[in-house]
N, C-alpha and C positions, 0 to 999 in steps of 0.2 A: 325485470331485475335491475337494470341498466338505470332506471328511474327513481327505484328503492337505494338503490348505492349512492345515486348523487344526492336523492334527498340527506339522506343518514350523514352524508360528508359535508354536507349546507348545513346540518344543523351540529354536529360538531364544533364548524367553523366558525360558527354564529355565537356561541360564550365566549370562544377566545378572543376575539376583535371586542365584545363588550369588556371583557375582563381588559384587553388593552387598554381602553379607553378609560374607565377605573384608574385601571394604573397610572395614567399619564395626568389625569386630572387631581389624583391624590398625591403626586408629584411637583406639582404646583405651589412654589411655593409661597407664594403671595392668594392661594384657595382661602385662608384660613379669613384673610381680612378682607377681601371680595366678600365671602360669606357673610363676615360680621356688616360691612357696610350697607349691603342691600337692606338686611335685619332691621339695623339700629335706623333706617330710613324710612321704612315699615313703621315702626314702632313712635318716632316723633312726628310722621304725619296724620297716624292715628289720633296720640295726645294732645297735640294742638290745632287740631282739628285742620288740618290742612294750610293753616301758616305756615307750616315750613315747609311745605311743599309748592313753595312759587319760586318764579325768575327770580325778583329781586332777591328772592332770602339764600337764593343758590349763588347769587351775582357776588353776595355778602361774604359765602361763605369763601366761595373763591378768591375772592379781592385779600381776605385773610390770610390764605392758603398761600398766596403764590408765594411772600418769603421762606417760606418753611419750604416749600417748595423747593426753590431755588440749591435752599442751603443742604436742603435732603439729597439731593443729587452728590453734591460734592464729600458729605458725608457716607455714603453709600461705597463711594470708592475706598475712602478711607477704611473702612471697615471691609470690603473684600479682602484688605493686605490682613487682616487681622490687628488692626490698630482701632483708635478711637480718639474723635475730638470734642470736648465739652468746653473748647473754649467760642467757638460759634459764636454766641453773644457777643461776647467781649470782645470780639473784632470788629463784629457791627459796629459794637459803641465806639472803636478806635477809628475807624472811617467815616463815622459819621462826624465826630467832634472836628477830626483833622479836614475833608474834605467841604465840611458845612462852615466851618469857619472860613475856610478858603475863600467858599462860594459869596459868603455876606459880605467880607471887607473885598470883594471882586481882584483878589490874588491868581483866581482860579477863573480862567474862561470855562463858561459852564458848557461849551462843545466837549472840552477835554474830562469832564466829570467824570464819565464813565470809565476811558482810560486811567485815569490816574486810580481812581477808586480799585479799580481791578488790579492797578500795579503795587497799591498799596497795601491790599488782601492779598496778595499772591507774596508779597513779604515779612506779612507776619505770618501768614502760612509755612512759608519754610523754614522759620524760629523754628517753630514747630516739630517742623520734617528735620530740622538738623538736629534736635535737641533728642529726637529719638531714633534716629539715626547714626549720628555719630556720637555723641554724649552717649548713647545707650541707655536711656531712661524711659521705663517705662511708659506707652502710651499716654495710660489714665494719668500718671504723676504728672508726664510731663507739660499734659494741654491742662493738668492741673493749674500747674505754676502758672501759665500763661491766661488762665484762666483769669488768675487773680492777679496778674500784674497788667496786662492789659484793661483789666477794669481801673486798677490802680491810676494808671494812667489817663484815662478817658477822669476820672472825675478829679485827679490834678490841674487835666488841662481846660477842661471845662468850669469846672468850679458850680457857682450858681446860672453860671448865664444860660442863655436861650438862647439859640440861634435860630431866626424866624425868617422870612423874606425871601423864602429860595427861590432861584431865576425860574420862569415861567418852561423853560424845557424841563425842571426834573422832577417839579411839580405833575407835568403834565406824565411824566413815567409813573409816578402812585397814584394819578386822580384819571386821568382822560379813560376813555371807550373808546371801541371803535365794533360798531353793529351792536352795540348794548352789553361787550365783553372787556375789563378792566386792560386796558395796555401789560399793564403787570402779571395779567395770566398768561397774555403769550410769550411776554418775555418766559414767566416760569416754564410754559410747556415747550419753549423752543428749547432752552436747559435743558430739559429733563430727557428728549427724544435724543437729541446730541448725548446724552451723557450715555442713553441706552446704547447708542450707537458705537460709542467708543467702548463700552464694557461686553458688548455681544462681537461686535464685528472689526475688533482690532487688534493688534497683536499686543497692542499697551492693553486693552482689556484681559486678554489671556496672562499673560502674566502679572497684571496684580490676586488675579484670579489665582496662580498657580502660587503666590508667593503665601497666600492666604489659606491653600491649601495645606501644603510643608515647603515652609521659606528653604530648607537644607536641600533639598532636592529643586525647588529653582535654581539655587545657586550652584547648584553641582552641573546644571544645565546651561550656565555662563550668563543668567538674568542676572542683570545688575543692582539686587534686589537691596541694596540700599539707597541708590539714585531713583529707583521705579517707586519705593515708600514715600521718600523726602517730596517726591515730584506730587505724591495723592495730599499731603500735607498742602501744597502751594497751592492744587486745584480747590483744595476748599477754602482756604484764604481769599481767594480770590473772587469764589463765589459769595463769599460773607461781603466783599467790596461791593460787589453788585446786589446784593441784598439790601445793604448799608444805602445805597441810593434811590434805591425802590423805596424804602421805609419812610428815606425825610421826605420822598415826594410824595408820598401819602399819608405825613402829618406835615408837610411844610416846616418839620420843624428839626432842630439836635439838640439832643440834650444831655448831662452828663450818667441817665438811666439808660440810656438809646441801648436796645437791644438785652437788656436783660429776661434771662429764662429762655430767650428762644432754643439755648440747646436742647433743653429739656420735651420740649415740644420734637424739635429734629431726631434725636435719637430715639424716641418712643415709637416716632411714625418710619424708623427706617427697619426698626426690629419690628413691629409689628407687622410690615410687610414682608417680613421675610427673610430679611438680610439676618443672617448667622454674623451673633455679635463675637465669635472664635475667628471669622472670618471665612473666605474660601468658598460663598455659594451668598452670591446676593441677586438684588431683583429692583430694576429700576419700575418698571409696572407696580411694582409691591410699595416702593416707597409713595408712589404717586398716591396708590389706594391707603395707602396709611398717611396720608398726611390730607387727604380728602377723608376719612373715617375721623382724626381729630378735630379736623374742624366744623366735619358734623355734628361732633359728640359737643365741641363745646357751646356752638350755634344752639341746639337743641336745647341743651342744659340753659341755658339763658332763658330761650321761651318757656321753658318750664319752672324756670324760679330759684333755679340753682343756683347759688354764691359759687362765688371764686374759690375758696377753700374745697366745696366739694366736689369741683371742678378738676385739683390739682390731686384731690383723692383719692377719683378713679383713673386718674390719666398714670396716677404710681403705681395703682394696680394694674393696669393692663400694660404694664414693662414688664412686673415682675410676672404676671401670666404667661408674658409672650418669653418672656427669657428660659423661666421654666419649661414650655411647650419645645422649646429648641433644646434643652438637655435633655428634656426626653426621648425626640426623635434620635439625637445621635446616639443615645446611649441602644435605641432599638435597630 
């Protein structure tokens, strides 16, 4: 009897830990593009018969990746508080014109590159943060603006010219390896684990977290929840600095296009991973996987013959899939 009873209770026990585990994996919110990623990597090693299934074409994809990368991070935050930034480019473009002209007429010791780059992103950043912040303008409008004046700006200052020749340290930040892996991916993955780290394991994580949740009730809990926004603005300014010097080292070059459409790309791979574009529930995992799924998708689409235009036509659809896929889970 004794043996019938334990069995009967072993197998009771036994759907509720699988239904657990169900659970937790369909709670995932970065599942959706893990799934899609594996799939669509199935499917282009299939089609091109295993060209895209080598080092180098993975090395390729990565070396692409790591900006978006970078800028995904700092985007990510931004969108926990429930905000959003499309002006991303356009700050690249502003650090690259202002920092790369620096570096050619040697204004600028290229030790300090990075510093300044960073301090320079982290102030157009806070344009940013203060314009929606204290101005009270909404998100989209106000990285609108900045959107468009910040490019404004880059091809004022730049005009026609090229900036070419850049010092042999920031070259070697876009181009060098090291064990056959792009300098630029560990920068990106050292970002992106730091950034995990500050959004899972900090108290500034929890409250952009809660702010993104209901800003009313952070604030009713004494978060400083317009210094905690202003501040997710400067971090990604910042990162766009460091983006902006990755970029010319792997064209050696600045120019007054420098960083155009990266948003586009940024914001696609941060929703797609999972990041709720309401705010309030995001996923650095998710972004990493979404910004490795477009530059599979677009790697692929290459070997396969695809133009640029069809390129830019499924990458529209799958925002507006994933945007969709998120108003529907909230609304269930």
């Amino acid at each position: 009897m004794a043996t019938t009873s334990s069995t009967t209770a072993a197998e009771s026990v036994r759907p509720t830990v699988m239904d657990s585990v169900r659970d937790r994996l369909a709670d995932l919110p970065f599942l959706n593009v893990l799934i899609a990623s594996v799939l669509l990597y199935a499917v282009f090693t299939y089609i091109t018969g295993d060209t895209f299934n080598t080092w180098n074409n993975q090395v390729t994809i990565m070396r692409a990746a790591a900006i978006f990368l970078i800028l995904a991070v700092g985007q990510t935050l931004v969108m926990t508080t429930g905000g959003i930034d499309i002006s991303t480019g356009s700050m690249v473009g502003v650090v690259g014109a202002i920092i790369g002209s620096g570096l050619q007429a040697g204004s600028i010791d290229p030790i300090l590159a990075i510093p300044y780059a960073l301090l320079l992103g982290a102030f157009l950043g806070a344009i940013n943060g203060f314009n929606v912040t204290v101005l009270g303008v909404p998100p989209l409008l106000a990285t609108l603006g900045t959107f468009v004046a910040y490019r404004g700006f880059t091809q004022h200052y730049m005009g026609v010219n090229l900036v070419t020749g850049l010092p042999d340290v920031v070259v070697a930040i876009g181009r060098s390896t090291y064990f056959g892996v792009p300098i630029s991916v560990y920068v990106a993955i050292l970002v992106a684990i730091l950034g995990w780290f500050v959004l899972n394991r900090t108290l500034y994580g929890r409250y952009i977290t809660a702010i993104g949740s209901n800003p009313k009730a952070a604030e009713a809990t004494r978060i400083n929840v317009k210094l905690i926004t202003a501040s997710t603005y400067a971090i990604q300014g910042a990162l766009a600095g460091l983006a902006a010097l990755v970029l010319m080292g792997r064209l050696n070059s600045s120019s007054a296009a420098m960083g155009e459409g990266l948003e586009l790309h940024v914001i696609a791979a941060v929703v797609l991973g999972g990041t709720y574009l309401f705010g309030g529930r995001s996923t650095m995992v998710g972004a990493v996987l979404g910004v490795y799924l477009i530059g599979m998708l677009e790697n692929g689409l290459i070997q396969t013959g695809a133009g640029f235009f069809v390129q830019r036509m499924i990458l529209g659809a799958l925002i507006i899939a994933a945007v969709a896929l998120q108003l529907r889970q909230r609304r269930t």
